[in-house]
N, C-alpha and C positions, 0 to 999 in steps of 0.2 A: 796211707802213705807207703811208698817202696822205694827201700834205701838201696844202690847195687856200688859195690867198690869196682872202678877199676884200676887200681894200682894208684900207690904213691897216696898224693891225698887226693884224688879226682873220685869223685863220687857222683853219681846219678840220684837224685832224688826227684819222686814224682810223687804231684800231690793235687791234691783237689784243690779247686778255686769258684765258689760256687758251683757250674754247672760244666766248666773249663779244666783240664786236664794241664797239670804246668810241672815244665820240666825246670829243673835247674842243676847246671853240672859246675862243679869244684873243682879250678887247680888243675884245666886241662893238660898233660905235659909233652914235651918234647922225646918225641917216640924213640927217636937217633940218641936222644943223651942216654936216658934211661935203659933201652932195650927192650920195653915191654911195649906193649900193643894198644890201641884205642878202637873201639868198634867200629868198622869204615863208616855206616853208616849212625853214627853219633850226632842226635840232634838237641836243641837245647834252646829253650825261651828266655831264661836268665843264665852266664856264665859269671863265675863268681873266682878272682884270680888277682894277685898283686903285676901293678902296672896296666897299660892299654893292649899293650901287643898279646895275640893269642898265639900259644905255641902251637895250639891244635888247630886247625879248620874248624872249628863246628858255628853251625847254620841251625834255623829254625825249621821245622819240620817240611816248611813252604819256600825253603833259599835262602832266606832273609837273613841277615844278621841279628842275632838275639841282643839282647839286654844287658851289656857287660855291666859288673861294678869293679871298677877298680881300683878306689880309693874312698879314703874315707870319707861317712857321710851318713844320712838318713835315706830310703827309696821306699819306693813301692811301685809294683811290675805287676801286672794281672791279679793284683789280689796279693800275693806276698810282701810280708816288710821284710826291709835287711837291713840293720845297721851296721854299717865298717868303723869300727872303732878301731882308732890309731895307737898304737905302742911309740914309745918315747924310742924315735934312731939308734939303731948301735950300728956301730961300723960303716955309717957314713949312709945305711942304708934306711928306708922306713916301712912300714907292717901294720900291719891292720888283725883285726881278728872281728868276726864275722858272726853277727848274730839275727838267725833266719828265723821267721816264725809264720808257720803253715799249718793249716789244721791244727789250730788250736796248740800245736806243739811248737816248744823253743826248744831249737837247736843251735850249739855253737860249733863253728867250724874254724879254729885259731890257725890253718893254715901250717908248712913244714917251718913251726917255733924252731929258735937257734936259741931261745931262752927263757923262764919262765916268768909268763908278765908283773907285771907289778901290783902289790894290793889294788889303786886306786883302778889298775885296768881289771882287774880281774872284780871288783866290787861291780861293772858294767855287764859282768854277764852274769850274775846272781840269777837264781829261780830257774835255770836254765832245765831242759826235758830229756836229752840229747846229749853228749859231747863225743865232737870226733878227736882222738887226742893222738897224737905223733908218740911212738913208742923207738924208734932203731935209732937210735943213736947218730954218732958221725956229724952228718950235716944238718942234724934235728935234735930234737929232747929224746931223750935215750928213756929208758925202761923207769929209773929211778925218778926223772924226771917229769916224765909221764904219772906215773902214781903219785906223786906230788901237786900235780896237777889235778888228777880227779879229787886227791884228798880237798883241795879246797874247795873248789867247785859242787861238789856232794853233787852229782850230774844223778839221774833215774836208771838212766843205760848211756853207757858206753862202748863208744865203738873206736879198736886201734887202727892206728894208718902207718904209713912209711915204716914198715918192715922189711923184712927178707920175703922176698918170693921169690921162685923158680925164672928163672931169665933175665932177671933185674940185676943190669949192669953195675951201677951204682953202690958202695958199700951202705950196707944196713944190717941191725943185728937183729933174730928173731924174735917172735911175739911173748916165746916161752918169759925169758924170766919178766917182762913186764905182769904176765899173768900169774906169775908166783906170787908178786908182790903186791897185788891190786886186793887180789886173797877173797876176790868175790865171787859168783857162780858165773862162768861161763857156757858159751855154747858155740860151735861154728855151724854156719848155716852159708848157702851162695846167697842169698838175699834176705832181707828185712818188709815181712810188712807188719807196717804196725800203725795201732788208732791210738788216739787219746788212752784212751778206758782201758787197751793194754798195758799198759807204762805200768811197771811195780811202783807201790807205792810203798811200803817202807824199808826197801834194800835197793842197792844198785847191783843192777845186771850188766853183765859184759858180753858184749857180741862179736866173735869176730868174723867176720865175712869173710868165702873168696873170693881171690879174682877173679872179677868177669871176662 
């Protein structure tokens, strides 16, 4: 499997499916709000995003339209499961957080949180391999709340999202103090690949990616 960020919480993941090559991307965003950039040529067999509308363009590697999930539910797309598990409304709006599992790995992808879910949602992502967790603040779970997050979850590796990066319009605060507080062994790297049998097994690791 090869995890690549690109900005915010949109993420490229590519992963084996028997003998099939399957892409799924996260959270594609709105290039004009944000100021950061999307690969022009960005393709994707599952996109994974709250609501139907896609802010990005992206197309399946042959024109098609890929495989949105946009609300909650149970699926399965080329060999991947995703569950969208729904967060109780706040502010008139509703959310989902997203639990992918590929190559024998769980990954949970909760999306830019405005809050941290509740036991009973968070009991649904237990066991999890993976978590991508929103760390800048603002219009997301901030630093404190982020680590409050992994603390329950006990995730294997972590990866942060919605920080500050270079050209991003948007306020967001850096990755620094979430990883003071997280207090685990980090590393940054532009991309992720990783099997099964890599995953530590009695510590969490922290990855932070950059942007692609």
């Amino acid at each position: 499997m090869q995890i690549t960020w690109l900005g915010q919480s949109c993420f490229k993941i590519e992963a084996k499916s028997g003998d099939e090559e399957v892409t799924i991307v996260t959270y594609p965003f709105d290039t004009e709000k944000t100021g950061l950039k999307l690969p022009r040529a960005l393709t994707a067999d599952i996109v994974l995003q709250q609501g139907p509308t896609l802010a990005h363009p992206v197309e399946t590697r042959d024109g098609k339209r890929p495989f949105i999930i946009s609300g909650p539910g149970e699926y399965e797309a080329k060999g991947v499961f995703v569950y969208a598990i729904p967060m109780l409304p706040e502010a008139g709006t509703s959310a989902h957080l997203f639990r992918i599992e590929a190559e024998n790995i769980v990954l949970v992808h909760p999306g830019p949180l405005l809050k941290t879910p509740s036991e009973t949602e968070l009991q649904a992502l237990e066991n999890l391999d993976i978590l991508f967790v929103p760390v800048g603040g603002h219009d997301t779970l901030d630093a404190k709340a982020g680590n409050s997050l992994v603390s329950e979850l006990e995730p294997r590796l972590v990866i942060p999202m919605q920080f500050k990066v270079e050209g991003l319009k948007t306020k967001a605060d850096d990755v620094t103090p979430f990883l003071k507080m997280v207090g685990a062994k980090s590393e940054t790297m532009p991309k992720l690949k990783i099997a099964r049998k890599d995953l530590p097994a009695d510590e969490t690791r922290v990855v932070v990616l950059e942007k692609s």
